[in-house]
N, C-alpha and C positions, 0 to 999 in steps of 0.2 A: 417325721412322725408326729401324731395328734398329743403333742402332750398337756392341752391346754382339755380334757372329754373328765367328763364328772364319774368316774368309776366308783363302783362300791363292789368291796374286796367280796367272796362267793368263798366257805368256808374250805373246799377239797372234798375230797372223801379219803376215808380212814384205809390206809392201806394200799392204795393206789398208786402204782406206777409212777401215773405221770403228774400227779397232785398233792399227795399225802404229805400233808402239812406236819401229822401230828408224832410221826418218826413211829408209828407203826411198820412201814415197810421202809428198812436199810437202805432200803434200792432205789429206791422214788428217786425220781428227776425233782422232786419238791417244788412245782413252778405254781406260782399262784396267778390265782384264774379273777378277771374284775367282771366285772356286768355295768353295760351302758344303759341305763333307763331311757336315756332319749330315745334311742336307736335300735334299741332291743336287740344288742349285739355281746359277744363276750369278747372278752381282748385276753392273751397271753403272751406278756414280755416275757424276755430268757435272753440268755446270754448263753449260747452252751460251748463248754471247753472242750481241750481236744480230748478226751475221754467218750465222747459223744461221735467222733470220726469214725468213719470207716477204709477212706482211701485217699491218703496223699493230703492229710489237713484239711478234706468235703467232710463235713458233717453227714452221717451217715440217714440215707431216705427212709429209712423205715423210722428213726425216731424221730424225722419231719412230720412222717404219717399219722405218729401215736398222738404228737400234740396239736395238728389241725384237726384230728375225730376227736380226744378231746374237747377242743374247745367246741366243734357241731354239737356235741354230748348234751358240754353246761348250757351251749344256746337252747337246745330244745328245753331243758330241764328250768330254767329260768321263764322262758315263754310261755311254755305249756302247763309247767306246774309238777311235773311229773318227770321218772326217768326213760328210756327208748332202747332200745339195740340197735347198732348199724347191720344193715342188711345188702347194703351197696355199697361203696365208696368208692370213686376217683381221683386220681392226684395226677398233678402236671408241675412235674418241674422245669422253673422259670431261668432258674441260674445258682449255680452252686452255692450252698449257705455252708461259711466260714464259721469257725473255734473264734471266741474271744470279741465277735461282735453282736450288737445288740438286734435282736428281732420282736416282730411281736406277729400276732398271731389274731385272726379277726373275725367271729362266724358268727350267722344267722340264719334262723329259721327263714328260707322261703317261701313257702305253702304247706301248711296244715292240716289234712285230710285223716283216712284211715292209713296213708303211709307219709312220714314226716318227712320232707325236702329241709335239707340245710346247704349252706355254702359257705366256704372258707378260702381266706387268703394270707401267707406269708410277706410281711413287710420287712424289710431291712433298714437300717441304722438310718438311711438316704430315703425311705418310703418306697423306695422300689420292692417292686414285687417279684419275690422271690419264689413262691409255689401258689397254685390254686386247686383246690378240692370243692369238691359236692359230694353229697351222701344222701342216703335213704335210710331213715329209722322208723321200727318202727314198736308202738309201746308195749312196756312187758309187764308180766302177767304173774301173778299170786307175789307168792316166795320167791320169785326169780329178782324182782327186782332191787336193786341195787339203793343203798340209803347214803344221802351226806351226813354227815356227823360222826 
């Protein structure tokens, strides 16, 4: 893993599942989310335990999914300035992701138009890649949209 990349920490949003720092929501997986200025990337390490499983000590794919569309979210919302809705998503998984090891999580905006391209990939403790995703966002409108802090 990159551990040597100049992160600066990206605050969550209140209430949120898979980021709420601020213990508004009981439930949050509470992972914190960084942003690479080089790279114009977001990163999200975790560790998830076996409370996270679904079958036989595999970490369960649907909260693989939550936190690779995650982190497309903060990439777009970092990049572009603004929040989006996913309207597509893909995932491919690469190889079972374990309780009790470390991962992290990697996404960028690809192209920028009237519909937002992002892409994400799961790394493990070894840098191996563990899942890859793409999505399609695209930006949202009035009151709908969603605020960090």
């Amino acid at each position: 893993m990159q551990d040597n990349l100049m992160l600066t920490p990206l605050p969550g949003s209140s209430g949120c599942f898979v980021c709420d720092n601020r213990g508004v929501n009981d439930r949050t997986l509470g992972l914190k989310i960084y942003w690479n200025n080089e790279d114009k990337t977001v990163h999200i390490p975790f560790t998830p335990d076996s409370g996270w499983c679904g079958f036989s000590q595999v970490v369960h794919g649907g909260l693989i999914a939550a936190v690779l569309d995650e982190a497309m979210a903060w990439a777009v919302h970092e990049k572009l300035g603004d929040w989006a809705f996913t309207v597509d998503f893909h995932l491919r998984y690469k190889k079972a992701v374990e309780p009790e090891k470390e991962y992290r999580a990697v996404a960028g905006v690809v192209e920028a138009d009237r519909k937002i391209t992002t892409e994400a990939r799961l790394y493990d403790w070894e840098g191996k890649l563990a899942a890859v995703a793409d999505a399609v966002f695209l930006p949202g409108k009035g009151a709908a949209r969603q605020q960090a802090g």
